[in-house]
MDAnalysis code that builds the backbone (N, CA, C; Angstrom):
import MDAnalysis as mda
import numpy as np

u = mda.Universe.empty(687, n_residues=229, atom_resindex=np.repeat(np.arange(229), 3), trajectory=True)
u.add_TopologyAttr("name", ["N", "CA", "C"] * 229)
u.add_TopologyAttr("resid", np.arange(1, 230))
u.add_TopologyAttr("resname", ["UNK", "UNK", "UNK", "UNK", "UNK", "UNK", "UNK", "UNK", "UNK", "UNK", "UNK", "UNK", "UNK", "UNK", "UNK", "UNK", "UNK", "UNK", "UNK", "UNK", "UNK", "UNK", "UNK", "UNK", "UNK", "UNK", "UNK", "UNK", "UNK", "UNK", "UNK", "UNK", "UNK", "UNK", "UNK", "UNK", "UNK", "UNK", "UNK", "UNK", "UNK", "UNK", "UNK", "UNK", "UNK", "UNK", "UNK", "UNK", "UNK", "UNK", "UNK", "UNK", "UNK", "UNK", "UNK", "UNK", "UNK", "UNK", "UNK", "UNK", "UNK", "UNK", "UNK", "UNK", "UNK", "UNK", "UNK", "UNK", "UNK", "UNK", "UNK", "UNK", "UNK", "UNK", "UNK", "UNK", "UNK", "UNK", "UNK", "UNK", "UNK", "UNK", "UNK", "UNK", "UNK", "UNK", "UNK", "UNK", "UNK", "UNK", "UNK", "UNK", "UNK", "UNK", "UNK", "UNK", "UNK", "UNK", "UNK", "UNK", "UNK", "UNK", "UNK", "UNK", "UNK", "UNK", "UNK", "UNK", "UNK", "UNK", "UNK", "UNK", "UNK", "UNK", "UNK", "UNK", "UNK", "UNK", "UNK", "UNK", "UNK", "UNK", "UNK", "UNK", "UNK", "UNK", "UNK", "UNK", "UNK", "UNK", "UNK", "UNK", "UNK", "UNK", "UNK", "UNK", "UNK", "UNK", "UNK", "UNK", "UNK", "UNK", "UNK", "UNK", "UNK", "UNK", "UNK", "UNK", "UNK", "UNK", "UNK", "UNK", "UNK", "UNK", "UNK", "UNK", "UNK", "UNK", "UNK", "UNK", "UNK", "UNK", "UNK", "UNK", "UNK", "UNK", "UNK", "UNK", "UNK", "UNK", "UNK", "UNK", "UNK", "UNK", "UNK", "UNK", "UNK", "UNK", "UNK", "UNK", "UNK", "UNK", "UNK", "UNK", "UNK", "UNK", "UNK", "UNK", "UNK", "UNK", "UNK", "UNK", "UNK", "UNK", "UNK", "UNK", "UNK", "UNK", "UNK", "UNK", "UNK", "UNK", "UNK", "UNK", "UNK", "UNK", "UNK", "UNK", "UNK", "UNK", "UNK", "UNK", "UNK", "UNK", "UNK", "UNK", "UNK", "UNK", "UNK", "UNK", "UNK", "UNK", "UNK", "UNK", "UNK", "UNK", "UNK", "UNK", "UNK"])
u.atoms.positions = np.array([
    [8.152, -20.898, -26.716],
    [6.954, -20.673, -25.892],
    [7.032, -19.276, -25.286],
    [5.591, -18.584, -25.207],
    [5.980, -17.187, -24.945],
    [5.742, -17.090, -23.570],
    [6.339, -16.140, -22.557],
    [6.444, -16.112, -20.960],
    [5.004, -16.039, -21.000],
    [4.414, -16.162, -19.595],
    [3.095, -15.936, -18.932],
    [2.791, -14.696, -18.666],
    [2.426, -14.282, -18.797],
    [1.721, -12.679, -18.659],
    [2.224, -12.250, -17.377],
    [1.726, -13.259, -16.097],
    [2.511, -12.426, -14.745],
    [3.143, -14.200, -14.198],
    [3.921, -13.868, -13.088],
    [4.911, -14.517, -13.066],
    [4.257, -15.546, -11.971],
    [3.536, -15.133, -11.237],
    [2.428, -16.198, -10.719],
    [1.417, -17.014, -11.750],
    [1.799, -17.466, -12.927],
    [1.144, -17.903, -14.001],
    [1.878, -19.277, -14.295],
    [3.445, -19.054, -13.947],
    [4.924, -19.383, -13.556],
    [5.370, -20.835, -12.787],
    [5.678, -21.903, -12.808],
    [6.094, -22.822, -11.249],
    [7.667, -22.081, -11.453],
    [8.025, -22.267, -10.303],
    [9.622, -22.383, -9.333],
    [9.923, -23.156, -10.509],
    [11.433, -22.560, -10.956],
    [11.999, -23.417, -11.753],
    [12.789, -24.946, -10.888],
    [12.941, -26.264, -11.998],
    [13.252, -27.345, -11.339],
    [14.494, -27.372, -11.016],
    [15.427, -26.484, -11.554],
    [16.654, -26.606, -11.064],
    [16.694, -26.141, -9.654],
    [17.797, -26.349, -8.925],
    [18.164, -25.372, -7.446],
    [19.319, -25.222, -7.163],
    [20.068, -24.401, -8.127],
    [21.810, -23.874, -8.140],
    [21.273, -22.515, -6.648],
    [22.525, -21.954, -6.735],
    [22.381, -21.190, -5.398],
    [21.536, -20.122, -4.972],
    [21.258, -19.976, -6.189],
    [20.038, -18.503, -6.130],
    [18.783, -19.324, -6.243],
    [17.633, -18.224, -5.640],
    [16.135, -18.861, -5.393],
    [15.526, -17.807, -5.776],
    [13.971, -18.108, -6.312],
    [13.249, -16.634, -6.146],
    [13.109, -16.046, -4.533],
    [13.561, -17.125, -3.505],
    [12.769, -16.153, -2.297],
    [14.271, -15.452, -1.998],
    [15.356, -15.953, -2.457],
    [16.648, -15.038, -2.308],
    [16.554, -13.692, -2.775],
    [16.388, -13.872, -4.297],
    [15.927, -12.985, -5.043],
    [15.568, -11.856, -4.834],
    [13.820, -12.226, -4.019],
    [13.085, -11.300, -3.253],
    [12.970, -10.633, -2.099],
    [14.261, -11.079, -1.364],
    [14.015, -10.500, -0.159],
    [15.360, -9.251, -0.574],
    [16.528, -9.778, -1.837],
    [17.469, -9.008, -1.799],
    [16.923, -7.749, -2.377],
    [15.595, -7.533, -3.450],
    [14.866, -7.012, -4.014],
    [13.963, -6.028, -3.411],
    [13.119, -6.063, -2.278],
    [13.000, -5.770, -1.450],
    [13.639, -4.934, -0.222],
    [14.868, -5.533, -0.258],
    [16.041, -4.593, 0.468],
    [16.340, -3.426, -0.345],
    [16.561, -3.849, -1.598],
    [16.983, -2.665, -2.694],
    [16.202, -1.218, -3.129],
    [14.576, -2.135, -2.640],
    [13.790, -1.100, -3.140],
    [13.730, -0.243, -1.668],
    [13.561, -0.857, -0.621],
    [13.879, 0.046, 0.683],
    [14.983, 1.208, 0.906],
    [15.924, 0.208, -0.023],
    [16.815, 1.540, 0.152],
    [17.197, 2.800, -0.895],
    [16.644, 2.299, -2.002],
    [16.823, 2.920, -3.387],
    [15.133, 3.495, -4.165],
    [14.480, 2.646, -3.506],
    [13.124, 3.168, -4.101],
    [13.115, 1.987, -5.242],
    [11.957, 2.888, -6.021],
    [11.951, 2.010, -7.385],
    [12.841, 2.052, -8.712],
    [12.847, 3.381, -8.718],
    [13.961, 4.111, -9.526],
    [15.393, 3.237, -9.356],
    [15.909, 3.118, -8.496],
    [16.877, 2.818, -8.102],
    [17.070, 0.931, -8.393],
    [16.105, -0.005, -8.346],
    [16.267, -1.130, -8.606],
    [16.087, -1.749, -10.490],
    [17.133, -2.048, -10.541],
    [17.742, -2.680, -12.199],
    [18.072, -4.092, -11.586],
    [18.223, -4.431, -12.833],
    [18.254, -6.240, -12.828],
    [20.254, -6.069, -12.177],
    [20.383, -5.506, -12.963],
    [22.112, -5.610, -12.661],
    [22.740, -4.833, -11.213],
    [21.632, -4.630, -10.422],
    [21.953, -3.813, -9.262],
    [21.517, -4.782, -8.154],
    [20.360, -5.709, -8.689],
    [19.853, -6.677, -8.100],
    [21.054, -7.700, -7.920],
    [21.381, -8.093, -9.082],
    [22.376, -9.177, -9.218],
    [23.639, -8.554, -8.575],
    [24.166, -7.544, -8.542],
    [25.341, -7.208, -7.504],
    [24.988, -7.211, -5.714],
    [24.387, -6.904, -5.866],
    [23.645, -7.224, -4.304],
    [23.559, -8.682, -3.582],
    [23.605, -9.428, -4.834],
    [23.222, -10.800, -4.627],
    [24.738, -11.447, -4.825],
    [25.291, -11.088, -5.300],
    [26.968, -11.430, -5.803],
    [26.752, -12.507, -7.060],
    [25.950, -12.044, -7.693],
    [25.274, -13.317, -8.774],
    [25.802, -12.101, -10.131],
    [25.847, -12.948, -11.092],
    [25.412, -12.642, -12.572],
    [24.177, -11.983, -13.103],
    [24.249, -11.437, -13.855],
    [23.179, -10.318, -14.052],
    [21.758, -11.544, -14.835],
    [22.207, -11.972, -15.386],
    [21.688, -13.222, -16.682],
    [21.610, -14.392, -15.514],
    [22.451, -14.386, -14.164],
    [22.030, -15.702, -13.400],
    [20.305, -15.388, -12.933],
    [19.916, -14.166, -12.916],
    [18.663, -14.166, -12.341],
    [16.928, -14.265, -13.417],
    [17.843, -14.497, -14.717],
    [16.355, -14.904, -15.507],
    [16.428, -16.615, -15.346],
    [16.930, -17.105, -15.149],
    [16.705, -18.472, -14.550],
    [15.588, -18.486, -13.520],
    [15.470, -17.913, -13.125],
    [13.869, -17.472, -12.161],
    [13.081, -16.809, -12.655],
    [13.608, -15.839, -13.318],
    [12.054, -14.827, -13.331],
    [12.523, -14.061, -14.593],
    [11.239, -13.568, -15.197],
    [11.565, -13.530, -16.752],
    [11.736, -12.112, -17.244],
    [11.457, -11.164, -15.994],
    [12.366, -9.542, -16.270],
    [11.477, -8.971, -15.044],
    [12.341, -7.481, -14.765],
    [12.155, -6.732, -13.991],
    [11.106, -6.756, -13.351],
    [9.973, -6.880, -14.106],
    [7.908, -6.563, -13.952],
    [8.144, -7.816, -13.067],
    [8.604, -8.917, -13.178],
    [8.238, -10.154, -12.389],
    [9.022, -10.006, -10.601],
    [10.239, -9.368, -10.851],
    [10.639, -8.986, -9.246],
    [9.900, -8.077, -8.899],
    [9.391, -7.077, -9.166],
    [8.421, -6.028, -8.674],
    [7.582, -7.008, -8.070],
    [6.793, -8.135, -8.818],
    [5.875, -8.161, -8.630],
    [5.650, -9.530, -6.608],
    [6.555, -10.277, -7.076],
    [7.649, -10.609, -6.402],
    [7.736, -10.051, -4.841],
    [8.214, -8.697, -4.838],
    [8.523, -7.842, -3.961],
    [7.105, -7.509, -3.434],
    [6.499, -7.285, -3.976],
    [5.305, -6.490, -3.993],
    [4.251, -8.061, -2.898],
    [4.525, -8.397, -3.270],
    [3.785, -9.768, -3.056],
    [4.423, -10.070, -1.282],
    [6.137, -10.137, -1.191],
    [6.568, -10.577, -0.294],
    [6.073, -9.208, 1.101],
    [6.090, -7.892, 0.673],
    [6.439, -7.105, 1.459],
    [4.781, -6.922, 1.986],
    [3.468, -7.331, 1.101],
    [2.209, -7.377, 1.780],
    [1.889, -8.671, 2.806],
    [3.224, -9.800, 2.488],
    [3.060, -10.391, 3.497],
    [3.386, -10.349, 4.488],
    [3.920, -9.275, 5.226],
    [4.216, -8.758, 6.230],
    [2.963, -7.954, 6.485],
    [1.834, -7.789, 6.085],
    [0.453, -7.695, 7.025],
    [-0.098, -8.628, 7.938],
    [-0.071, -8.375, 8.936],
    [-0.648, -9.067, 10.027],
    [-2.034, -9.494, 9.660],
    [-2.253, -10.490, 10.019],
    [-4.251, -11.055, 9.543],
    [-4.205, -11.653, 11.028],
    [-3.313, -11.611, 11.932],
    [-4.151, -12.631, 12.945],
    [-5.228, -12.272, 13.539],
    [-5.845, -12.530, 14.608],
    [-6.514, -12.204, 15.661],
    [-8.179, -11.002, 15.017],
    [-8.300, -11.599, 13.782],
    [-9.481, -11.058, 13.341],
    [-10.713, -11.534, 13.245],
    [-10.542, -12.678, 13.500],
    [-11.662, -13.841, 13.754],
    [-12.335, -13.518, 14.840],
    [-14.054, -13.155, 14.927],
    [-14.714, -12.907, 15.517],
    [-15.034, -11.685, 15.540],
    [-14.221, -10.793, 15.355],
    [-14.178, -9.208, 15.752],
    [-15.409, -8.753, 14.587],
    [-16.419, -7.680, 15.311],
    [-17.217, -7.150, 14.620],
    [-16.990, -6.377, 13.682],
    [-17.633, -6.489, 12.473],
    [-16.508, -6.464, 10.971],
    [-16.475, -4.673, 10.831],
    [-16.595, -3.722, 11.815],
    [-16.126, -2.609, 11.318],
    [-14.657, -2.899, 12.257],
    [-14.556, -3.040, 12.974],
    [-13.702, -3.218, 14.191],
    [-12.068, -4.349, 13.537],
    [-12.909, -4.902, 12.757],
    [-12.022, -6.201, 11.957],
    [-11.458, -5.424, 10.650],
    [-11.808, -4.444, 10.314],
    [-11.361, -4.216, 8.996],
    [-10.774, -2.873, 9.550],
    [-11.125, -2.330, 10.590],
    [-10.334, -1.196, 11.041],
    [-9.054, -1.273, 11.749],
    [-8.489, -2.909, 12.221],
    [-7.467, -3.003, 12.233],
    [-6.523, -3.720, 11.497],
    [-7.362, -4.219, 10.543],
    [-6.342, -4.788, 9.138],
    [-5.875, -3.778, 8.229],
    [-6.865, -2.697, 8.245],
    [-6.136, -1.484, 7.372],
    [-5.751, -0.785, 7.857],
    [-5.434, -0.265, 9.359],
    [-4.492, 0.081, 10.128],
    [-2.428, -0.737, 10.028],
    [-3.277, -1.824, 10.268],
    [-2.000, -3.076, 9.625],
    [-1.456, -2.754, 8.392],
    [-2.489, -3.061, 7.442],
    [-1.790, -2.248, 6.013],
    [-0.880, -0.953, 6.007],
    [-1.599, -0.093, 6.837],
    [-0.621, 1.070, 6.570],
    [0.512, 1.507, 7.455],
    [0.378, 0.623, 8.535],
    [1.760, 0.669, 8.794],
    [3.163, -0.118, 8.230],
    [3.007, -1.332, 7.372],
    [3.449, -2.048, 6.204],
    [3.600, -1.117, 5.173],
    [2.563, -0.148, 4.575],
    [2.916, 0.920, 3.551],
    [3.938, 1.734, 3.986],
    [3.548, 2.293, 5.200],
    [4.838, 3.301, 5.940],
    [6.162, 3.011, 5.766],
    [6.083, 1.492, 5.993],
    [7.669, 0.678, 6.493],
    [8.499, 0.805, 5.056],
    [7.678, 0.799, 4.010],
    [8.147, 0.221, 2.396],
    [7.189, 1.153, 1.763],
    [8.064, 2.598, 1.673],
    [7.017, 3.529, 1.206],
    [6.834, 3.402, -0.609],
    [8.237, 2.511, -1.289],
    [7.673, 1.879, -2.213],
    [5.940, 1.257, -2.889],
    [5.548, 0.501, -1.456],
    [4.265, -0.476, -1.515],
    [3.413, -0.154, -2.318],
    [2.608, 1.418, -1.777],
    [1.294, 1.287, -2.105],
    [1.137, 2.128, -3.625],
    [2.281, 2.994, -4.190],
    [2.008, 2.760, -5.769],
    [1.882, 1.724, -6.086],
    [2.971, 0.678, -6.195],
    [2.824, -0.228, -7.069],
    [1.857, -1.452, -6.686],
    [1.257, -0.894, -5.565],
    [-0.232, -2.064, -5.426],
    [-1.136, -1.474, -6.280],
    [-1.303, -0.401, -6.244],
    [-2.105, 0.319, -7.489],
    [-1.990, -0.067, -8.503],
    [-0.780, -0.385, -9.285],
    [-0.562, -0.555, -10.568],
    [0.068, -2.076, -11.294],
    [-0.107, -2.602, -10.060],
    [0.056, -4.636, -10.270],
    [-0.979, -5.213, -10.450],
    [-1.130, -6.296, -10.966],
    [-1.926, -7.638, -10.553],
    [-1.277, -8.254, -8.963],
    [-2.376, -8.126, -8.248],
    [-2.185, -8.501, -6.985],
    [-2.773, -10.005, -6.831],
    [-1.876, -10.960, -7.233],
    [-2.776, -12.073, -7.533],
    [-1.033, -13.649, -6.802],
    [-0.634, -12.662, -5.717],
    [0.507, -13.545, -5.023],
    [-0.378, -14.100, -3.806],
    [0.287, -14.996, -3.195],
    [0.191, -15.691, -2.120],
    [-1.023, -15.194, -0.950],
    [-0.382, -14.233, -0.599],
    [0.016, -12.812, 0.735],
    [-1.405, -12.503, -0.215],
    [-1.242, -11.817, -1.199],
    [-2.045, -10.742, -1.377],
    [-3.147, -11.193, -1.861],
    [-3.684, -12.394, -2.144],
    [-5.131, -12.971, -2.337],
    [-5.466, -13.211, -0.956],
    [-4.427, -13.908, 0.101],
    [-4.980, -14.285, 1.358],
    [-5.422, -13.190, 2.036],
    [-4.860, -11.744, 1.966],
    [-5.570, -10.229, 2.220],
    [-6.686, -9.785, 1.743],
    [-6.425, -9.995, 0.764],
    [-7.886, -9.820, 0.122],
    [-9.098, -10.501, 0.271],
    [-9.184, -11.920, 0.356],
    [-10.244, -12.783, 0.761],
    [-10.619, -12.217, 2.259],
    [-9.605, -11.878, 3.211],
    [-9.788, -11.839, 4.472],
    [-11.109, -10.370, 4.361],
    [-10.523, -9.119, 3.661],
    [-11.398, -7.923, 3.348],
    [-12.790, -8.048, 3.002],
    [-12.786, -9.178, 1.696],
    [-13.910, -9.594, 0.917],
    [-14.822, -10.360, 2.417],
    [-14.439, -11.580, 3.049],
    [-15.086, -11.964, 3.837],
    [-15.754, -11.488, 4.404],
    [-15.332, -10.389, 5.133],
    [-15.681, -9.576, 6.691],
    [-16.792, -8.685, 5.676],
    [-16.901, -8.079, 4.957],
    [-17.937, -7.562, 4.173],
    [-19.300, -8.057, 3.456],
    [-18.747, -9.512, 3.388],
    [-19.629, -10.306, 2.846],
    [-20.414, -10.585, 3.936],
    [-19.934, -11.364, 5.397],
    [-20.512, -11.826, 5.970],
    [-21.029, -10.551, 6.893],
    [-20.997, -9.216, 6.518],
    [-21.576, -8.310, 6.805],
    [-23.114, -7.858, 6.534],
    [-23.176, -8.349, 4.888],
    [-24.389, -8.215, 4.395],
    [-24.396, -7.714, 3.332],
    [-23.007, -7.369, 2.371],
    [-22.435, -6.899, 1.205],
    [-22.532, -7.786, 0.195],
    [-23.216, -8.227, -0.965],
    [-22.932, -8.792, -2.360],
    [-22.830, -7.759, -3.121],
    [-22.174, -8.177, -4.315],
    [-22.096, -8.010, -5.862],
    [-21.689, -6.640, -5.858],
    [-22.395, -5.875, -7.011],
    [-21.220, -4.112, -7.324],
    [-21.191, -3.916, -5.642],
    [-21.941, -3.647, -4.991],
    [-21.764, -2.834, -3.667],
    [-20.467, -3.460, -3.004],
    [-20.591, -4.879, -2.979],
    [-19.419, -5.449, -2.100],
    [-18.171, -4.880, -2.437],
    [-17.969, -5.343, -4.157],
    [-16.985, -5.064, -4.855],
    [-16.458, -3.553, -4.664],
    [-17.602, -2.855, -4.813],
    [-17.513, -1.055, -4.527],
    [-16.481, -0.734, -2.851],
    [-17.190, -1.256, -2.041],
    [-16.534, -0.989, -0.875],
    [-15.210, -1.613, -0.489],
    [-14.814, -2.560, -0.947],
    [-13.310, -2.699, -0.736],
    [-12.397, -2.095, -1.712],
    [-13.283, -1.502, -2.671],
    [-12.161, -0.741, -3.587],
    [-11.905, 0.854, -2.965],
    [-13.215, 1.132, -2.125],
    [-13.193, 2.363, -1.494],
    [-11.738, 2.757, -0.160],
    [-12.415, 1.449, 0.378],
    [-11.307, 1.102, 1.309],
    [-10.461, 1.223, 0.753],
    [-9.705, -0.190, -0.032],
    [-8.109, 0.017, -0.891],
    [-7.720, 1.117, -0.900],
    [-8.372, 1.746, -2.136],
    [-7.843, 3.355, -2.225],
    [-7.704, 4.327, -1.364],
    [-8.644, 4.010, -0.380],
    [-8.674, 5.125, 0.716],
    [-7.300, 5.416, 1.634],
    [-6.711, 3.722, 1.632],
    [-5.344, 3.555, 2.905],
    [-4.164, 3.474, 1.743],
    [-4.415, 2.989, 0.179],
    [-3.213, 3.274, -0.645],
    [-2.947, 4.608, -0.664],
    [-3.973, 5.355, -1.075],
    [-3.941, 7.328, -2.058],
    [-3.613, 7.641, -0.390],
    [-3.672, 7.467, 1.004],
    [-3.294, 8.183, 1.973],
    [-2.123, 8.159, 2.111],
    [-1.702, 6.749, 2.493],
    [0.031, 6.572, 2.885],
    [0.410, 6.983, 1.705],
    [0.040, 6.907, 0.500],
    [1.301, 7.143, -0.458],
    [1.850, 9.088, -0.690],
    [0.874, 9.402, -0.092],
    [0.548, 10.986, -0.015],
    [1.219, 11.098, 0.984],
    [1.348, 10.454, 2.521],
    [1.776, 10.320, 3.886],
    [3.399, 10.448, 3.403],
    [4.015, 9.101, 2.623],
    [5.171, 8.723, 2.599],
    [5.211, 10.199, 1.708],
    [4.950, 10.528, 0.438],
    [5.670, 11.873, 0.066],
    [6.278, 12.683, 0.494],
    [4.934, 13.139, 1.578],
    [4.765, 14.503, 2.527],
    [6.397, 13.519, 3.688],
    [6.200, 13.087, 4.237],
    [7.381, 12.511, 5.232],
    [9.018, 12.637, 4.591],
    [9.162, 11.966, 3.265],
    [10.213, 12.550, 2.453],
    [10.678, 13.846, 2.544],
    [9.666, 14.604, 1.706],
    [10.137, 15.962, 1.645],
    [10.070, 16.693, 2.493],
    [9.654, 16.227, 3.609],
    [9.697, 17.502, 4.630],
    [10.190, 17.139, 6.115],
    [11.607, 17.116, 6.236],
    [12.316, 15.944, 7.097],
    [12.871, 16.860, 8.674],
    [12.357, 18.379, 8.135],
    [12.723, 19.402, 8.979],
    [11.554, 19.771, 9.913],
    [11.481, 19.282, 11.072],
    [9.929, 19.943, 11.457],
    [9.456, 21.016, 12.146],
    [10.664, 22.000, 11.869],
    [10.546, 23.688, 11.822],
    [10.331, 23.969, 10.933],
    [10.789, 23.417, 9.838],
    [10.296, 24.201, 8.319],
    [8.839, 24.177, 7.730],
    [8.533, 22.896, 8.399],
    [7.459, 22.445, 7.979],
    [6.472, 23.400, 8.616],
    [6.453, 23.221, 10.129],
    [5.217, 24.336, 10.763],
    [5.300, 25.677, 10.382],
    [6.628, 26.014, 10.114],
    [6.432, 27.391, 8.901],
    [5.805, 27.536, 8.127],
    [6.101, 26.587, 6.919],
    [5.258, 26.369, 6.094],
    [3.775, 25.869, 6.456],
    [3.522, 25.453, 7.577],
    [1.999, 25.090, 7.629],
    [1.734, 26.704, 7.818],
    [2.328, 27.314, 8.791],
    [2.034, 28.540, 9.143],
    [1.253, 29.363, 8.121],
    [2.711, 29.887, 7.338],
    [2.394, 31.197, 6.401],
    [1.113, 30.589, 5.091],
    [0.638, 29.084, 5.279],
    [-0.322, 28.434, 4.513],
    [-1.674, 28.934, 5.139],
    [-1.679, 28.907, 5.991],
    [-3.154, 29.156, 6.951],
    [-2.768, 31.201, 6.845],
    [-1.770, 31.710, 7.408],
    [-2.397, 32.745, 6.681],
    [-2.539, 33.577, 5.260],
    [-1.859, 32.488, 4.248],
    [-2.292, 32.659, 3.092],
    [-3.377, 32.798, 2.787],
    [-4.456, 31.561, 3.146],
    [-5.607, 31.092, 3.159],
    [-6.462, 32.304, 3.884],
    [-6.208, 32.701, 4.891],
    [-6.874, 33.731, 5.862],
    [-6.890, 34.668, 4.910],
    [-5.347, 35.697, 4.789],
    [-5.756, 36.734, 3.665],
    [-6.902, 36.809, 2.605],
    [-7.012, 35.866, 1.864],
    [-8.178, 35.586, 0.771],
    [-9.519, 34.794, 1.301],
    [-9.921, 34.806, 2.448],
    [-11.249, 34.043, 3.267],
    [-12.518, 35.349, 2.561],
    [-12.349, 36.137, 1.515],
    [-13.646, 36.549, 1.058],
    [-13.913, 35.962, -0.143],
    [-12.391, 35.299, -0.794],
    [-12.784, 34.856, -1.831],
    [-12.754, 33.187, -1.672],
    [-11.999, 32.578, -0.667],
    [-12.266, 31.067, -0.507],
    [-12.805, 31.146, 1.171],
    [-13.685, 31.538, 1.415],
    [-14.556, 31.479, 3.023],
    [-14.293, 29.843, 3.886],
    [-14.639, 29.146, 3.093],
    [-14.510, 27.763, 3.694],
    [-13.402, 27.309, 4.212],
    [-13.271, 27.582, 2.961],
    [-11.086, 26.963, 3.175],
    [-10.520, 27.970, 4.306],
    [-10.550, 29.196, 4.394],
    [-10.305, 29.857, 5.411],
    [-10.305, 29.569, 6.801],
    [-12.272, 28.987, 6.657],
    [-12.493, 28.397, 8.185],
    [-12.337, 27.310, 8.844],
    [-12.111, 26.491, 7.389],
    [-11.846, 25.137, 8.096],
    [-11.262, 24.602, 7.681],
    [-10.329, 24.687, 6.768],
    [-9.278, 23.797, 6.725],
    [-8.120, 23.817, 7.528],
    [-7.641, 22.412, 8.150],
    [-6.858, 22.672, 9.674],
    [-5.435, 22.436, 8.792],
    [-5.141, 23.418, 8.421],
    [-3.711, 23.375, 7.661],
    [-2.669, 23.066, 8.615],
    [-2.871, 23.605, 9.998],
    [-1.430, 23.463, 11.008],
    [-1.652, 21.939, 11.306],
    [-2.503, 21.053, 10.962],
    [-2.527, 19.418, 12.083],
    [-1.620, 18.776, 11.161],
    [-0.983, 18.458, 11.544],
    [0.447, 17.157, 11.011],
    [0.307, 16.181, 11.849],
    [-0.965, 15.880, 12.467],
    [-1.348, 14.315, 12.693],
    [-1.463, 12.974, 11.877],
    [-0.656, 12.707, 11.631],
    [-1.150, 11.631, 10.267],
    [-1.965, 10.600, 10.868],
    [-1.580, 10.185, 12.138],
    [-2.598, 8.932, 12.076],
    [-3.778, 9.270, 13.088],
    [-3.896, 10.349, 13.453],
    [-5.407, 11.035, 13.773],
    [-6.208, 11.384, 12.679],
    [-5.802, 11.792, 11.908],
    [-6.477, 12.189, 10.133],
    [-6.704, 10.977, 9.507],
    [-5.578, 9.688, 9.579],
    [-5.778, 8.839, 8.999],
    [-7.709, 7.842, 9.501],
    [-7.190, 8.236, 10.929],
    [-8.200, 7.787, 11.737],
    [-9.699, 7.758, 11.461],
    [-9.381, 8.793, 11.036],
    [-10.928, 10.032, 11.236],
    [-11.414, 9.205, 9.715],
    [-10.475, 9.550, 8.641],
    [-10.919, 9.292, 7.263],
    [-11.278, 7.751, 6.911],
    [-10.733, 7.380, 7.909],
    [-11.069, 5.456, 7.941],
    [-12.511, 5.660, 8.140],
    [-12.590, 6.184, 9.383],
    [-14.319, 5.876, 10.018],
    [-15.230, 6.532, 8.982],
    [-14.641, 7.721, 8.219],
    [-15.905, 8.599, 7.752],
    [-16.068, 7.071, 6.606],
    [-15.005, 6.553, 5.992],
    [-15.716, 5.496, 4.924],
    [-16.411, 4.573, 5.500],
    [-16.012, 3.855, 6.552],
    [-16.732, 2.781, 7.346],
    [-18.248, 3.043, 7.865],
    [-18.205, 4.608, 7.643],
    [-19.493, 5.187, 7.911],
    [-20.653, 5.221, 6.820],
    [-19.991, 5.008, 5.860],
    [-20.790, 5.081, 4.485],
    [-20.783, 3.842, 3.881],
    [-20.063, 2.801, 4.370],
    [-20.414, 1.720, 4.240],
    [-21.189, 0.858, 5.242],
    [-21.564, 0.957, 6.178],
    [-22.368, 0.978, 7.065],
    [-23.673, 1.208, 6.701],
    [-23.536, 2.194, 6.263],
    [-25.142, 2.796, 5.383],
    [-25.430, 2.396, 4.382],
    [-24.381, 1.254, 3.326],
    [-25.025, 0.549, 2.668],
    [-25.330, -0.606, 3.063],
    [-24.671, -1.003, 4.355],
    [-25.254, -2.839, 4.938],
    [-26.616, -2.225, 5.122],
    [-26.832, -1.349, 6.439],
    [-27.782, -1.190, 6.627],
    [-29.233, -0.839, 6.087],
    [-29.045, -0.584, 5.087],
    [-30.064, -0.044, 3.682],
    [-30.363, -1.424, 2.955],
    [-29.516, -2.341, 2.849],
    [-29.679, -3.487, 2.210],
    [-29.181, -3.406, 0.985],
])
């Protein structure tokens, strides 16, 4: 019989020797926190775990399935409480606030939400919660669908740009240097790029004032499609 395409397709196997998938996943999870993605192999997993490399397909049927796994456990660490009632720009502006501080924590996350089937536990119950608050906004069909993909992308493509920029630049003298001699790069040539000259705020290393701003400008344009009908 050939495996299931994704591993939520899958039941918990019936045996229960000492290893579990939620063992599995949380050791998986640790690994990718500390190693990234690069860094997690089946046999790095299984030393971590003090298990056999071959003890862990007894659960899960290769690598793609702990990703997915991980991926699943670490969005359930988004907060959904206390959204009930809240007026749905207000409701979705602090669930994707939530999200991205979860992306921050596990700068792993938000590639590989990009590039999974997000179809775990955690991550349908997130998603319905998004879909709701839009729906009962006044959103059906492409438009609905349109605006939570706007969203998605908007708080994945940020933090994952956020977590880069935070990596590589761990010095924060070097950095305002470099913001520096950027803005008067930009200045020198303001006859041939004018705009960029005047307004691009190259020195702000606010991330979650920028993040801020770029939330509302979408919430702003989705707004204008409730309201338009």
């Amino acid at each position: 019989m050939s495996r299931p395409a994704a591993i939520w397709f899958a039941g918990e196997p019936d045996r229960k020797p000492r290893l579990s998938r939620e063992r599995i996943t949380t050791a998986a999870v640790a690994l990718l926190d500390a190693e990234g993605v690069q860094g997690l192999s089946m046999r790095r997993l299984a030393a971590r775990l003090s298990a056999g490399t071959m003890s862990l397909y007894e659960y899960v049927g290769s690598k793609e399935d702990v990703l997915d796994l991980a991926v699943d456990a670490a969005i359930g660490e988004i907060d959904i409480g206390a959204i009930d009632g809240l007026p749905w720009r207000e409701a979705l502006h602090c669930q994707l606030t939530r999200s991205r501080d979860v992306m921050r924590r596990h700068p792993w996350l938000p590639v590989l939400m990009a590039t999974r089937p997000l179809l775990g536990p955690h991550a349908l119950e997130r998603s319905e919660l998004v879909y709701s608050v839009l729906h009962q906004a006044g959103l059906v069909g492409p438009r609905l669908s349109a605006a939570v993909s706007a969203l998605t992308y908007y708080v994945q493509g940020y933090t994952a740009a956020e977590n880069v920029w935070r990596t590589s630049r761990r010095d924060p003298a070097a950095e305002a240097e470099l913001r520096r001699q950027t803005q008067q790069y930009l200045h020198r040539r303001k006859e041939l790029h004018p705009t960029l000259a005047q307004h691009t705020d190259v020195g702000n290393n606010d991330f979650d004032a920028s993040f801020r701003i770029g939330l509302e400008t979408v919430l702003d344009g989705i707004e204008t499609q409730i309201s338009t009908g």
